[in-house]
FIDO-9465 format. One record per residue: residue number from 1; chain; z, x, y of N, C-alpha, C, O in turn. Coordinates in steps of 0.2 Angstrom, whole numbers, plus 5000, padded with zeros to 4 digits. Atoms other than C-alpha are relative to their C-alpha. Last residue first. Example, Ala and Ser with C-alpha at 12.3 -4.5 7.8 and 13.67 -1.06 7.14 Angstrom:
! FIDO-9465
@num->2 | chaine->A | nZ->4999 | nX->4996 | nY->4994 | caZ->5036 | caX->5068 | caY->4995 | cZ->5003 | cX->4996 | cY->5005 | oZ->5004 | oX->4999 | oY->5011
@num->1 | chaine->A | nZ->5000 | nX->5004 | nY->4994 | caZ->5039 | caX->5062 | caY->4978 | cZ->5000 | cX->5004 | cY->5006 | oZ->5003 | oX->5009 | oY->5005
***
This chain:
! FIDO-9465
@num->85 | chaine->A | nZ->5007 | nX->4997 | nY->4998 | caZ->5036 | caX->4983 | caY->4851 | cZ->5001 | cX->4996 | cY->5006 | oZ->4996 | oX->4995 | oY->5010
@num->84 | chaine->A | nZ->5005 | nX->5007 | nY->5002 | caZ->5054 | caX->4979 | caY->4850 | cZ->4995 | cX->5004 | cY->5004 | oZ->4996 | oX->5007 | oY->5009
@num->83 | chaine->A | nZ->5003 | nX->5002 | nY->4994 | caZ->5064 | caX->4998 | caY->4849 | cZ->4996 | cX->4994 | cY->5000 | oZ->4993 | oX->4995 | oY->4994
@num->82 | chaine->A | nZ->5006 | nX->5002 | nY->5000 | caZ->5078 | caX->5000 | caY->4834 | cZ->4996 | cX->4999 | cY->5008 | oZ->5000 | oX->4998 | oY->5012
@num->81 | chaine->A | nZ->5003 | nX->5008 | nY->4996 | caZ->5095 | caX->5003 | caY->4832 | cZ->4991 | cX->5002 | cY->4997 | oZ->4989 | oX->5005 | oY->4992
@num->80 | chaine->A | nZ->5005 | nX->5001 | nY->5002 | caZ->5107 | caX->5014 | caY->4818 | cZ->4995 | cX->4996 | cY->5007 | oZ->4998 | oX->4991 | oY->5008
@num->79 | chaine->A | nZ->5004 | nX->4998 | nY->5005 | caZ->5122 | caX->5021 | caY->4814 | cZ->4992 | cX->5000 | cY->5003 | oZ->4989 | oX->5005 | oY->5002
@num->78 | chaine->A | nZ->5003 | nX->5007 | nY->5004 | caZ->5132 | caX->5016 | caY->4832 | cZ->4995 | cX->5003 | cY->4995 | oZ->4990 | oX->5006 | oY->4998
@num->77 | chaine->A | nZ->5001 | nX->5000 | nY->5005 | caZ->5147 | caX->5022 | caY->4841 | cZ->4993 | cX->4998 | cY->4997 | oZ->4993 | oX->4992 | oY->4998
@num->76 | chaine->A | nZ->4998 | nX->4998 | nY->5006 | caZ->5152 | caX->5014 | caY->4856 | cZ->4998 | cX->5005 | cY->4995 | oZ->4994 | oX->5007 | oY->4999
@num->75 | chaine->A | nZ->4995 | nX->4994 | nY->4999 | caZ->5151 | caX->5015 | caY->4875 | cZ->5004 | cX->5001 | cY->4992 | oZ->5010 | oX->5004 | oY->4991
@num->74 | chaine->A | nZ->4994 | nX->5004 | nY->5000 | caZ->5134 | caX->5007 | caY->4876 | cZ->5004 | cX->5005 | cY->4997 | oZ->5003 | oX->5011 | oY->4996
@num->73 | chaine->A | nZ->4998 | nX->5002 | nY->4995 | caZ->5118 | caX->5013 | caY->4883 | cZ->5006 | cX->4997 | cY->5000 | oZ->5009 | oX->4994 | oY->5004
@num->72 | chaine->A | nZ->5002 | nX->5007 | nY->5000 | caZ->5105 | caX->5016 | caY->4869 | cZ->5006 | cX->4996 | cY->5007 | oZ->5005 | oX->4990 | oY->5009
@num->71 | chaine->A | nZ->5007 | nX->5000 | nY->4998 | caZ->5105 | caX->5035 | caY->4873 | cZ->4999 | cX->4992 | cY->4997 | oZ->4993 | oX->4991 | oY->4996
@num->70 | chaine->A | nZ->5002 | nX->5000 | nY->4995 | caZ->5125 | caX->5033 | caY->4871 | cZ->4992 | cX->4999 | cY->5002 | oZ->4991 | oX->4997 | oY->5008
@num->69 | chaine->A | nZ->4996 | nX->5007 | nY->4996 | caZ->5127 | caX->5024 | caY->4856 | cZ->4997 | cX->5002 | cY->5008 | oZ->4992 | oX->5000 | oY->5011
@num->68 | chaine->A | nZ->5003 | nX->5005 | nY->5002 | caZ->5115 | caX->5038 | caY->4848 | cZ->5003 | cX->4994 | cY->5003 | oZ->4999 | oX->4991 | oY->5006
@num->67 | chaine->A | nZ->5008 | nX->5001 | nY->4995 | caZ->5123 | caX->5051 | caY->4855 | cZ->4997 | cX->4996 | cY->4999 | oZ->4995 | oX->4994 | oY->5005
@num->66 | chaine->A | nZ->4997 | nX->5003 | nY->4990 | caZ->5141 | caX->5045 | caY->4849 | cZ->4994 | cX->5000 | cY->5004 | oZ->4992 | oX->4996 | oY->5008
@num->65 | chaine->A | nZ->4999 | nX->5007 | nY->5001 | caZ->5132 | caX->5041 | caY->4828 | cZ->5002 | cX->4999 | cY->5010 | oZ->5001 | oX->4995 | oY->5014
@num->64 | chaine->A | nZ->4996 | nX->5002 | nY->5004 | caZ->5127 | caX->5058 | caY->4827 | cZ->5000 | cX->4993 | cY->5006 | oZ->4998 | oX->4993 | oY->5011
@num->63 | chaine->A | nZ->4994 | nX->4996 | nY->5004 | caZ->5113 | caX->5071 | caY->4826 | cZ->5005 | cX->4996 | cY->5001 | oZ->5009 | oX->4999 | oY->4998
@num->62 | chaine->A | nZ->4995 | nX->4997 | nY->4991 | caZ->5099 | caX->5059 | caY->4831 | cZ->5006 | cX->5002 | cY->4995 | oZ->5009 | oX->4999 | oY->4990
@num->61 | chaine->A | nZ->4995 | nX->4998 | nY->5005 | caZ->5084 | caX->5056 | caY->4814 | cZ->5004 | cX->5003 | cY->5009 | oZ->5002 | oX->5006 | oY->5014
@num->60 | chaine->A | nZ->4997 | nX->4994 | nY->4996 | caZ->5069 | caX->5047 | caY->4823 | cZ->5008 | cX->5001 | cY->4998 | oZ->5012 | oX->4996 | oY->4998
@num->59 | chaine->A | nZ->4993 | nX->5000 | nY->5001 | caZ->5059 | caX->5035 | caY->4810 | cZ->5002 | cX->5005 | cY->5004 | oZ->4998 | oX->5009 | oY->5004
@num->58 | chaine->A | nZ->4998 | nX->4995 | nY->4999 | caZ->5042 | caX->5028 | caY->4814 | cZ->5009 | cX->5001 | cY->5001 | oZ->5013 | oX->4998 | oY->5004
@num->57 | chaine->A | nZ->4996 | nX->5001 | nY->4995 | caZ->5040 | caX->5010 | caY->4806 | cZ->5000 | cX->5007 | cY->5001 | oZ->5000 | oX->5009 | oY->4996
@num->56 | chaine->A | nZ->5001 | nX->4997 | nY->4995 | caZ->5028 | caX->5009 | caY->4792 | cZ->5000 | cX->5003 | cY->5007 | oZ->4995 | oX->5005 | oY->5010
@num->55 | chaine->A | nZ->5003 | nX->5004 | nY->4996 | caZ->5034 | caX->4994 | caY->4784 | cZ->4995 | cX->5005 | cY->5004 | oZ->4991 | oX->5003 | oY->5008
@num->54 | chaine->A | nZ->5003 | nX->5007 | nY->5004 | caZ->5039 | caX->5003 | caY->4768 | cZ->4996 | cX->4996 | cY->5003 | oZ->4991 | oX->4994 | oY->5001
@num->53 | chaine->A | nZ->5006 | nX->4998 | nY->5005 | caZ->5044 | caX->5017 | caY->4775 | cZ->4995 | cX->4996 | cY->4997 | oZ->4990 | oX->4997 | oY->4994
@num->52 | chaine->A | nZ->5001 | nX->4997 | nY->4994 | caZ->5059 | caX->5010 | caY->4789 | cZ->4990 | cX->5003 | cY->4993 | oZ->4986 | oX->4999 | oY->4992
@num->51 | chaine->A | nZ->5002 | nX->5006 | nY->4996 | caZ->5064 | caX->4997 | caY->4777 | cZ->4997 | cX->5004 | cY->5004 | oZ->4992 | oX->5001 | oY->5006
@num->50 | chaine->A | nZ->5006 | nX->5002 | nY->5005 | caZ->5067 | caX->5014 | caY->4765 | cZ->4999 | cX->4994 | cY->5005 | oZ->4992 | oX->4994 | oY->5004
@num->49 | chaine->A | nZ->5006 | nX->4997 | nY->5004 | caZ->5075 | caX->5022 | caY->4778 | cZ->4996 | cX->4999 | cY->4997 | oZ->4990 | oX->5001 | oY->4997
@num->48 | chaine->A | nZ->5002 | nX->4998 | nY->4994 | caZ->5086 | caX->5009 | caY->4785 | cZ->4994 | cX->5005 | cY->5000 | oZ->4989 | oX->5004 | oY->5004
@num->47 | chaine->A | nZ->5003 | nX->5008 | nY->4995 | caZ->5092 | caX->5005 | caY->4770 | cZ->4998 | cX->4999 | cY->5005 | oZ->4996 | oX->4993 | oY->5006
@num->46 | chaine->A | nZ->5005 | nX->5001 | nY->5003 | caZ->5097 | caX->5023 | caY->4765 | cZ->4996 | cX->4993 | cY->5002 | oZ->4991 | oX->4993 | oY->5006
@num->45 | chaine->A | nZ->5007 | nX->4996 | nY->4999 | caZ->5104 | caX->5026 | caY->4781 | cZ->4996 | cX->4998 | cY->4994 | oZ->4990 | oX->4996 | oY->4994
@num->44 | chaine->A | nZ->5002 | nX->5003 | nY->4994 | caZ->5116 | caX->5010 | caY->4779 | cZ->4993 | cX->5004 | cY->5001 | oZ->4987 | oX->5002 | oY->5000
@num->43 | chaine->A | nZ->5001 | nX->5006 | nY->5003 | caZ->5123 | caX->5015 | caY->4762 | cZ->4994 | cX->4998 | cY->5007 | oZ->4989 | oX->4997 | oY->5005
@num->42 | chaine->A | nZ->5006 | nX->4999 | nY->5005 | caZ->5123 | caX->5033 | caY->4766 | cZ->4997 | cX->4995 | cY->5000 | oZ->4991 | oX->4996 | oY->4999
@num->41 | chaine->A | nZ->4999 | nX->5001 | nY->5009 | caZ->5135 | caX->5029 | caY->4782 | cZ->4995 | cX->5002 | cY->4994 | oZ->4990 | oX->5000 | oY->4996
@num->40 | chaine->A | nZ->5001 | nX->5009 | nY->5002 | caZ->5128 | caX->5036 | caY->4797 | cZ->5003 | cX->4999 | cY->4991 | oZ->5002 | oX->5001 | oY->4986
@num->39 | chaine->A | nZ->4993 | nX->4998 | nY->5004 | caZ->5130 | caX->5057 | caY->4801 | cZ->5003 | cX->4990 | cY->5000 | oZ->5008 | oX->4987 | oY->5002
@num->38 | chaine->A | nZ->5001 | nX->4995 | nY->5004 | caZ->5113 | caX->5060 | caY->4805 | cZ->5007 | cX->4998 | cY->4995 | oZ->5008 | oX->4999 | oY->4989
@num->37 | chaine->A | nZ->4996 | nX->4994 | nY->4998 | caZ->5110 | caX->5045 | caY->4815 | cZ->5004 | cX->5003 | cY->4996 | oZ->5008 | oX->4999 | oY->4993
@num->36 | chaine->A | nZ->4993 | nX->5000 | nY->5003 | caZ->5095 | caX->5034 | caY->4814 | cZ->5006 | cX->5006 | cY->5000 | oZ->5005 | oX->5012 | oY->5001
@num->35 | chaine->A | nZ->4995 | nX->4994 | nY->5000 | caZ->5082 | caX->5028 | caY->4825 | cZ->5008 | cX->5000 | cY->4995 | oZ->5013 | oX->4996 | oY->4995
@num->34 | chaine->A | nZ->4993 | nX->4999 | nY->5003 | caZ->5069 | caX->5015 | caY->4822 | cZ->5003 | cX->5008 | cY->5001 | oZ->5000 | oX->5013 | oY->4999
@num->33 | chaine->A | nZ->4995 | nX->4992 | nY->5000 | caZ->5053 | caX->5015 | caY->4832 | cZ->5006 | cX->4998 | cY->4997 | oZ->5008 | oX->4994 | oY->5001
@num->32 | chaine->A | nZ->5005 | nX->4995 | nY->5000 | caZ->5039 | caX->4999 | caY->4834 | cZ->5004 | cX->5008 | cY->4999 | oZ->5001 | oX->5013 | oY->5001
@num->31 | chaine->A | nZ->4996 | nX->4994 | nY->4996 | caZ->5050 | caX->4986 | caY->4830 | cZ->4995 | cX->5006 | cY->4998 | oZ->4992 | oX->5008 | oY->4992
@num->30 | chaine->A | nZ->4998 | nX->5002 | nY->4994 | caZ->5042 | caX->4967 | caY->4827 | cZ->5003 | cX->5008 | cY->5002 | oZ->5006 | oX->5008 | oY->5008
@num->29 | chaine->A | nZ->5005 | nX->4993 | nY->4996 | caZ->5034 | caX->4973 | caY->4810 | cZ->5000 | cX->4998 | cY->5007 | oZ->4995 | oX->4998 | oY->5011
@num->28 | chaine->A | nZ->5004 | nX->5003 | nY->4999 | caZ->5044 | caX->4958 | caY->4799 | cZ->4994 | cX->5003 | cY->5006 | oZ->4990 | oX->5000 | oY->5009
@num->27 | chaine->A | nZ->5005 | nX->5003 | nY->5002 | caZ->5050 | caX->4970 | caY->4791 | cZ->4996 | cX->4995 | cY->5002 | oZ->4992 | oX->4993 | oY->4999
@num->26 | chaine->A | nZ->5003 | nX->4996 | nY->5003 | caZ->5057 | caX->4979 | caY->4803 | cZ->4994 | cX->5000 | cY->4995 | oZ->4989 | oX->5003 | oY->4995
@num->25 | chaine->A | nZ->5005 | nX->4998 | nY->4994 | caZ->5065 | caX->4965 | caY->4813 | cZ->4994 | cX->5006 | cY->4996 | oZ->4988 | oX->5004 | oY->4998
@num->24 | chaine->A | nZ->5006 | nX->5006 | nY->5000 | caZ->5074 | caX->4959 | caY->4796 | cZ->4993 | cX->5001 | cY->5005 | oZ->4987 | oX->5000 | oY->5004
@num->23 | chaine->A | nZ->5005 | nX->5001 | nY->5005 | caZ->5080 | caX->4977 | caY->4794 | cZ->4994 | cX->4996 | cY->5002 | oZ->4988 | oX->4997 | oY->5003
@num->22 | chaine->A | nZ->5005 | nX->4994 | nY->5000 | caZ->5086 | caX->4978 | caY->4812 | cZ->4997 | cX->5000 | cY->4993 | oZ->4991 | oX->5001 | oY->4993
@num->21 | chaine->A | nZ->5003 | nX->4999 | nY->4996 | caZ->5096 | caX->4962 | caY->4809 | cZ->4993 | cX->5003 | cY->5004 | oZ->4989 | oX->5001 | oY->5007
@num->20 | chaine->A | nZ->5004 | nX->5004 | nY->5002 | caZ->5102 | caX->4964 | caY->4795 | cZ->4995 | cX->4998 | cY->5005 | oZ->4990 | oX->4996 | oY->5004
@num->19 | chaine->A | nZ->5004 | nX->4997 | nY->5004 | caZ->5111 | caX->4978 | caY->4802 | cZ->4996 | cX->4999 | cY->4997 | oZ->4992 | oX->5003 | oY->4995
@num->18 | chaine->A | nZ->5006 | nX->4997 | nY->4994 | caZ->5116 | caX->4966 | caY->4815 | cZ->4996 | cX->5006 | cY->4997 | oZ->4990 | oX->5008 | oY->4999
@num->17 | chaine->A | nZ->5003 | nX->5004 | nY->4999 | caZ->5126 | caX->4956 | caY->4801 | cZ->4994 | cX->5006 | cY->5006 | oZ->4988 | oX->5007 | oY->5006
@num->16 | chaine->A | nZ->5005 | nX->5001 | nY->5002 | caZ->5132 | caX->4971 | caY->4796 | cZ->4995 | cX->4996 | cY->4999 | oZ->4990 | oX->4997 | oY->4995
@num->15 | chaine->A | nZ->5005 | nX->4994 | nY->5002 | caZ->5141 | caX->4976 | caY->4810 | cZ->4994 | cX->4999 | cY->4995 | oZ->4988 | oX->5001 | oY->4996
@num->14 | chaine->A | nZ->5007 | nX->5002 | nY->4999 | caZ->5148 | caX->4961 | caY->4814 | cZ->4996 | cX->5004 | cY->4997 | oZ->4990 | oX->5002 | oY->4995
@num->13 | chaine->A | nZ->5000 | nX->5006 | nY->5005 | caZ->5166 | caX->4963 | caY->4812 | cZ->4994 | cX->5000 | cY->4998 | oZ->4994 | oX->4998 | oY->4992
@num->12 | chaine->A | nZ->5002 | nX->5010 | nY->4999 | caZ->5164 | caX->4977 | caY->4821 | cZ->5002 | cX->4999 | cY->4995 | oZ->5002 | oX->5002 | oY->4990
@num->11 | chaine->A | nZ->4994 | nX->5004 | nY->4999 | caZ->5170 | caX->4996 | caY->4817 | cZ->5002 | cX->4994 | cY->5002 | oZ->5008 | oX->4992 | oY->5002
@num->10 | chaine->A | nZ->4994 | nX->4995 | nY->5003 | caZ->5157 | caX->5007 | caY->4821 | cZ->5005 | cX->4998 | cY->4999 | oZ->5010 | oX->5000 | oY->5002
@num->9 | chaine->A | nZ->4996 | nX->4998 | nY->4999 | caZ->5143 | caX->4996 | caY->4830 | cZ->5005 | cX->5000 | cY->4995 | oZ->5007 | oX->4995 | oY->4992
@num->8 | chaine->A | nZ->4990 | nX->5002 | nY->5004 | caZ->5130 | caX->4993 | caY->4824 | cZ->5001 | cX->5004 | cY->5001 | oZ->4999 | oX->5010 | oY->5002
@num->7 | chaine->A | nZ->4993 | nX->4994 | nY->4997 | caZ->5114 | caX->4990 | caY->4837 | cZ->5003 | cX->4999 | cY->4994 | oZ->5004 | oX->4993 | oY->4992
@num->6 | chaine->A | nZ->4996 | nX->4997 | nY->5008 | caZ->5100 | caX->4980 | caY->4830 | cZ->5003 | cX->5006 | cY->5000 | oZ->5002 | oX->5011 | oY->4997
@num->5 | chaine->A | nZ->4995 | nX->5007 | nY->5005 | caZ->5093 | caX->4979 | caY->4844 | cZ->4999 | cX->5003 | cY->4994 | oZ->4996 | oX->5007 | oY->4990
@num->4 | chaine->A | nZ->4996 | nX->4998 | nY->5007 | caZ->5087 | caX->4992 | caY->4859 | cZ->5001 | cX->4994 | cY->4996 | oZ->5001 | oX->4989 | oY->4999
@num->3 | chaine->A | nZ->5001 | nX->5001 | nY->5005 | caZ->5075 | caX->4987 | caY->4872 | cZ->5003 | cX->5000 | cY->4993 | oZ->5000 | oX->4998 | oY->4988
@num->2 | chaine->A | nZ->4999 | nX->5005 | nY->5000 | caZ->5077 | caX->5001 | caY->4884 | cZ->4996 | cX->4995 | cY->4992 | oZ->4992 | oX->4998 | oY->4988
@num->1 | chaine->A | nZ->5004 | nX->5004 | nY->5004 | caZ->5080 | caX->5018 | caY->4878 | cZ->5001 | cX->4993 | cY->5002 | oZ->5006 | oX->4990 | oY->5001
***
């Protein structure tokens, strides 16, 4: 996946700061694909789901949070990204 953002990573300080991130991107119709990972916090997938519906973003469901880090390229963990149109 190139292009990825609004990565969270598993255990940041940050994480939800960048998860606002991927919302805010979302709704403002800047992300053409959202991916979510099976096994994601609730709190996060729902939020992620419903911004994902609402804007009309296509959702891609990835069985867990290690594939998902890795087919975005980094050696952690991650709920959630997005692709910029």
């Amino acid at each position: 996946m190139k292009n990825v953002m609004g990565v969270i990573y598993t255990g940041e300080k940050d994480s939800f700061l960048r998860e606002l991130t991927l919302l805010r991107a979302i709704a403002a119709g800047e992300v053409s694909e959202a991916y979510l990972a099976m096994d994601a916090d609730l709190f996060i997938a729902r939020q992620v789901r419903e911004a994902c519906e609402k804007a009309g973003v296509r959702l891609t469901e990835v069985s867990t949070m290690k594939q998902l880090g890795q087919a975005c390229g980094i050696e952690v963990k991650t709920a959630s990204a997005g692709i910029r149109k």
